[in-house]
N, C-alpha and C positions, 0 to 999 in steps of 0.2 A: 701890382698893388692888389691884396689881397681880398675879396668881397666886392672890387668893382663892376667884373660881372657877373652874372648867374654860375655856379659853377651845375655841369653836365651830373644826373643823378650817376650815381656809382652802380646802383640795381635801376634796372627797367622798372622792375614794378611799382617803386615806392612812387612814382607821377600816380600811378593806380594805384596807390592806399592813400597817396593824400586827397584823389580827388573823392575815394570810397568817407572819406571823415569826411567828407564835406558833402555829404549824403548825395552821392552818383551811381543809382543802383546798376546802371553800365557799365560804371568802372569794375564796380562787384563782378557783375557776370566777365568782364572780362581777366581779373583776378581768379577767379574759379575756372576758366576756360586754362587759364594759363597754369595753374595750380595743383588742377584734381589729381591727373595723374600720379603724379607725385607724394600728394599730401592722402593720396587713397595707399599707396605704399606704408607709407607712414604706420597708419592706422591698421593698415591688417597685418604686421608685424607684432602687433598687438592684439587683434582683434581678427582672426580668420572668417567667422562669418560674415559671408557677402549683404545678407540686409541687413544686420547690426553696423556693418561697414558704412555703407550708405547712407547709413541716419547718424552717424557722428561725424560722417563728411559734411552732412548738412547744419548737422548743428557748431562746425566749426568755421562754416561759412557764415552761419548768423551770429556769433560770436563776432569774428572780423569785422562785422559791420556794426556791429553796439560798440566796438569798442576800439577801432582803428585812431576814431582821432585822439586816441592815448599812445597808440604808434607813435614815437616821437624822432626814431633813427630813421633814417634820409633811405639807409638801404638794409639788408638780410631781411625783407618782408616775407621770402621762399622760410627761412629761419621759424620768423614769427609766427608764420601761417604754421607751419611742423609741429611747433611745439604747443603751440592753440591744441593741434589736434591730437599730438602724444598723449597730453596733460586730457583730455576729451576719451579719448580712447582705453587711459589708464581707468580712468570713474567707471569706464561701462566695465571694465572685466572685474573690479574690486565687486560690483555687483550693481542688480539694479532692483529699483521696489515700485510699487503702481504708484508710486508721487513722479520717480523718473522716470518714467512709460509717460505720465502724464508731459511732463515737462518735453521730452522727444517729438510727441505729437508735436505740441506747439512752434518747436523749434522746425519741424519739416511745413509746418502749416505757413510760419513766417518766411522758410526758405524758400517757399513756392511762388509768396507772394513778393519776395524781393525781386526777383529773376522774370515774375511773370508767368509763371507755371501750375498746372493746376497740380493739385496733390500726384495725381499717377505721374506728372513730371513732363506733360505736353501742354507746349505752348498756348496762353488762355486766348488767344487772338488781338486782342489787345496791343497797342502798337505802343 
């Protein structure tokens, strides 16, 4: 009978995107844990500079978290998170102006504070 019980997620990750929409900045960090490698690929495919890199992997982790519980597929969250950052990745090489320098700051400032990290990216002590 179909729906009687729980069916098993198809992707590992999507338990950690639904628990990230339901604001679990753990599930984040373990999302990003499970992710970067990958989604930094992504990006420097596009994007060869190494700090340019690093600041739209962050801003494509604070992305994910504004807007995961619009995630609505159960799985390809590896997918979603990619193309968060393709799409992230394409803006910074079309070019960038002191409003998105601004906006980047912020987006690294919020990524530090979701994870726990201070700006240079070591842990705030903070438990």
């Amino acid at each position: 009978m179909p729906g009687k019980y729980p069916q098993p997620d198809r992707d590992p990750l999507a338990g950690l995107a639904r628990q990230v929409a339901h604001g679990d900045r753990s599930a984040l960090a373990g999302l990003h844990d499970a992710l970067a490698p990958d989604v930094l690929r992504t990006i420097r495919r596009r994007l060869p500079d190494a700090a340019q890199s690093m600041s739209v992997l962050r801003a494509t982790f604070v992305e994910v978290w504004r807007m995961a519980r619009y995630h609505t597929s159960d799985g390809a969250v590896r997918g979603w998170v990619n193309g968060v950052a393709d799409r992230r990745a394409a803006e910074r090489v079309r070019g960038s102006s002191d409003a998105d320098a601004m906006y980047e700051a912020r987006n690294d400032l919020e990524f530090a504070k979701l994870l726990g990290l201070r700006r240079d990216g070591k842990p705030t002590g903070r438990g």
